[in-house]
C-alpha positions in Angstrom: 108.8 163.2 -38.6 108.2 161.1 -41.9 106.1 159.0 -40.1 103.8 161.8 -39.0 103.7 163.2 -42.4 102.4 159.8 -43.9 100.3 159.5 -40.6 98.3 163.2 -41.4 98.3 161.9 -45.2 96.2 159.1 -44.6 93.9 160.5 -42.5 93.2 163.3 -45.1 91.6 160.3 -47.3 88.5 158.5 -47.1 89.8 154.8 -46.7 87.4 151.7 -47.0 88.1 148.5 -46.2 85.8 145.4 -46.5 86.8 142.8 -44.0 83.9 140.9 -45.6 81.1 141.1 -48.4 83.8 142.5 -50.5 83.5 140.1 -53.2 81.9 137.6 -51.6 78.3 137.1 -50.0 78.2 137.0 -46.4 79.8 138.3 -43.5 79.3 142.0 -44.2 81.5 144.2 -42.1 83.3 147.6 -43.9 86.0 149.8 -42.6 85.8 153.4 -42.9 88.6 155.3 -42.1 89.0 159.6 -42.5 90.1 162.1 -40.4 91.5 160.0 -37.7 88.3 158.7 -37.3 87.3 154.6 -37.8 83.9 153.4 -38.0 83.0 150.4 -38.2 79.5 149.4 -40.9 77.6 146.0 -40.3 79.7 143.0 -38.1 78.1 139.8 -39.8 79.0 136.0 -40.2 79.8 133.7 -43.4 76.3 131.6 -43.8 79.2 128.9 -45.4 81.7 129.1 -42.7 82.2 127.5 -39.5 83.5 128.8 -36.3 86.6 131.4 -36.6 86.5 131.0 -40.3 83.1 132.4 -40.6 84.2 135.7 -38.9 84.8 139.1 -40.7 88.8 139.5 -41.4 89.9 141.4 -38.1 93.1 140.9 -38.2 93.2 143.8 -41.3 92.4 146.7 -38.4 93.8 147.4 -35.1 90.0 147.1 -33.3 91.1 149.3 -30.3 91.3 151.9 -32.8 87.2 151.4 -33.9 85.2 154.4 -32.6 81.8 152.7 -33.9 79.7 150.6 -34.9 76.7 150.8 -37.1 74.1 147.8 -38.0 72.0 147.9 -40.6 69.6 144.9 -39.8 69.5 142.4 -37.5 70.1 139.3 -40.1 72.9 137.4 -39.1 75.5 137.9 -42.1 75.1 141.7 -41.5 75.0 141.1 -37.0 76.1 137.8 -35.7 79.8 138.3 -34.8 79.1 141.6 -32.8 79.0 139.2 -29.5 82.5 138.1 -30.4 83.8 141.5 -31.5 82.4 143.3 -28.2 83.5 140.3 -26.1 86.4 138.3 -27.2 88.3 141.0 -28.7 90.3 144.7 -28.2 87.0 147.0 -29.2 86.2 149.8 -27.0 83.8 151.2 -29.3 80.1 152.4 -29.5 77.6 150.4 -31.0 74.5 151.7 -32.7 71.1 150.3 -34.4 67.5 150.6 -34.6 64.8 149.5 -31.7 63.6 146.6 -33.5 67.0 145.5 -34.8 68.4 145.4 -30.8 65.0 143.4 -29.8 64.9 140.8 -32.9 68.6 140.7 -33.1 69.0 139.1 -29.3 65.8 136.5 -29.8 67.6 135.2 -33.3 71.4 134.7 -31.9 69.8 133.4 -28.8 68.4 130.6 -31.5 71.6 130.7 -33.4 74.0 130.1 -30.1 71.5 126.7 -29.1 71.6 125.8 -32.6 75.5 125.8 -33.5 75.4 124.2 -29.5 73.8 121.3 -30.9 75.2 120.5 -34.2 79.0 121.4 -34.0 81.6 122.2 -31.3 83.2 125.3 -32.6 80.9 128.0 -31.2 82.0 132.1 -31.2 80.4 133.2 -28.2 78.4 132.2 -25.3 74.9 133.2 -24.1 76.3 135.3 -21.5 78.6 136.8 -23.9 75.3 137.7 -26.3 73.8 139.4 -22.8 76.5 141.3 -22.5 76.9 142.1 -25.9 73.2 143.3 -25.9 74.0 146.0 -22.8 76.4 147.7 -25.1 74.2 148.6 -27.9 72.6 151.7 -28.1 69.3 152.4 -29.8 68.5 155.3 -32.7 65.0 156.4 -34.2 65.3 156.8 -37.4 65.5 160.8 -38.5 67.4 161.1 -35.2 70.4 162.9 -35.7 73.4 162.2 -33.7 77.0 163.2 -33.1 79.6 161.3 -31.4 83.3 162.7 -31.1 82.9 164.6 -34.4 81.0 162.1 -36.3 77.4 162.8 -37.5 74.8 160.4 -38.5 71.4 160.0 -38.9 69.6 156.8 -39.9 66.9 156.2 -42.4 64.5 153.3 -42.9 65.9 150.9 -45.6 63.0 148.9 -46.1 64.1 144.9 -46.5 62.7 143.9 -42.9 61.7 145.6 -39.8 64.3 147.8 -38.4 66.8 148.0 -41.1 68.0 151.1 -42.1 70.8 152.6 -43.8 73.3 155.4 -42.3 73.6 158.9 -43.8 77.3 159.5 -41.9 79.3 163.0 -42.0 82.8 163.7 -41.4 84.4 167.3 -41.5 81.6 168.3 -44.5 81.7 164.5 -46.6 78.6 162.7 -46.5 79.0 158.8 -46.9 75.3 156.5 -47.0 75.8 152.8 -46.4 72.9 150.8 -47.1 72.6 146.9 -46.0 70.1 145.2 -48.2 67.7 147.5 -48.8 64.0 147.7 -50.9 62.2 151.1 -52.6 59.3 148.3 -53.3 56.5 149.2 -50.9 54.5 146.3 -49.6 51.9 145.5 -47.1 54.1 145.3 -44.3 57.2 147.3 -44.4 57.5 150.9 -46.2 60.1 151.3 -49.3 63.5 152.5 -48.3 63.7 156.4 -48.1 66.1 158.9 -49.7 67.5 161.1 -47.4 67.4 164.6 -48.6 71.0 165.6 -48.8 72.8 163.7 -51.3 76.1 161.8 -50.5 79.2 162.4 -51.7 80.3 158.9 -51.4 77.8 155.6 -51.5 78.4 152.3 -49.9 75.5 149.4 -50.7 74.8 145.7 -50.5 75.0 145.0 -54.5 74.5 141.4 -54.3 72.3 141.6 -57.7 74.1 144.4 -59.2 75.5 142.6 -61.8 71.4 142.7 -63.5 70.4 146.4 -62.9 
């Protein structure tokens, strides 16, 4: 019975757990936990690490347990270990990003896979395990609200590079918005990064220059 006690206790807060980008750039992957629910933010690599090494700490979550996973952009410290996670390990999970990030994310790993092929021998995945990495994901519009076993989101454009957007996710009434990098500078080619219209309760964002705001 204690066990279930603590069990229902945890799952009445709102856990987060970096297995990368904590304090570090690189490899951005966050843990959110509430409600019984697990979701999974952003699944990237270390620029500055090679092979296992350059992967986001798995070993800190059961991955069976991950309901779903959200990408931000299709730049490879925020996307390049999703072939291993879908592929090589226990996730079951859904996985969710924009249009253009599912169309320019596939052409880039398909250069990074040859490229790590040439230069070392300690390569994640395979090309076959990108392909079949790529079936799993599932494409949202941005505004497009969705719901999947209890958990809301809706996705915004973040500006930073075609595709990227930031999630607005809801849980039993709490709002969390995660951000990748993100820009509110317009420019010629890409729009500034929206504010969506309710307010969170809780804020998760790439601060990698937060240090000089």
């Amino acid at each position: 019975m204690a066990t279930k006690r603590k069990d229902t206790d945890d799952a009445e807060h709102l856990e987060i757990i970096p297995l990368g980008a904590g304090n570090e750039v690189g490899r951005s992957c966050i843990i959110l936990k509430f409600k019984g629910q697990v979701i999974m933010l952003d699944c990237g690599i270390h620029p500055a690490k090679g092979g296992i090494g350059g992967l986001p700490l798995f070993d800190l979550v059961g991955l069976s347990s991950v309901d779903l996973l959200l990408v931000s952009h299709f730049h490879l410290d925020h996307a390049a270990a999703i072939p291993y996670l879908t592929e090589r390990t226990k996730f079951k999970g859904r996985v969710f990003m924009t249009h253009a990030t599912k169309a320019i994310y596939k052409m880039l790993l398909n250069d990074y896979i040859r490229v790590r092929n040439i230069a070392v021998d300690d390569s994640l995945y395979s090309e076959q395990d990108l392909a079949r990495s790529n079936d799993r994901i599932e494409v949202v519009n941005y505004h497009q609200q969705m719901d999947v076993n209890g958990i809301k989101f809706t996705c915004y454009n973040a500006g930073h590079v075609l595709g990227a957007a930031m999630f607005q996710i809801e849980i039993a009434g709490v709002r969390i918005l995660y951000t990748g990098d993100f820009s509110r500078v317009e420019d010629r080619h890409m729009m500034a990064a929206e504010v969506p219209e309710q307010p969170p309760h809780v804020l998760v964002v790439e601060s990698t220059y937060g240090v000089q705001v």
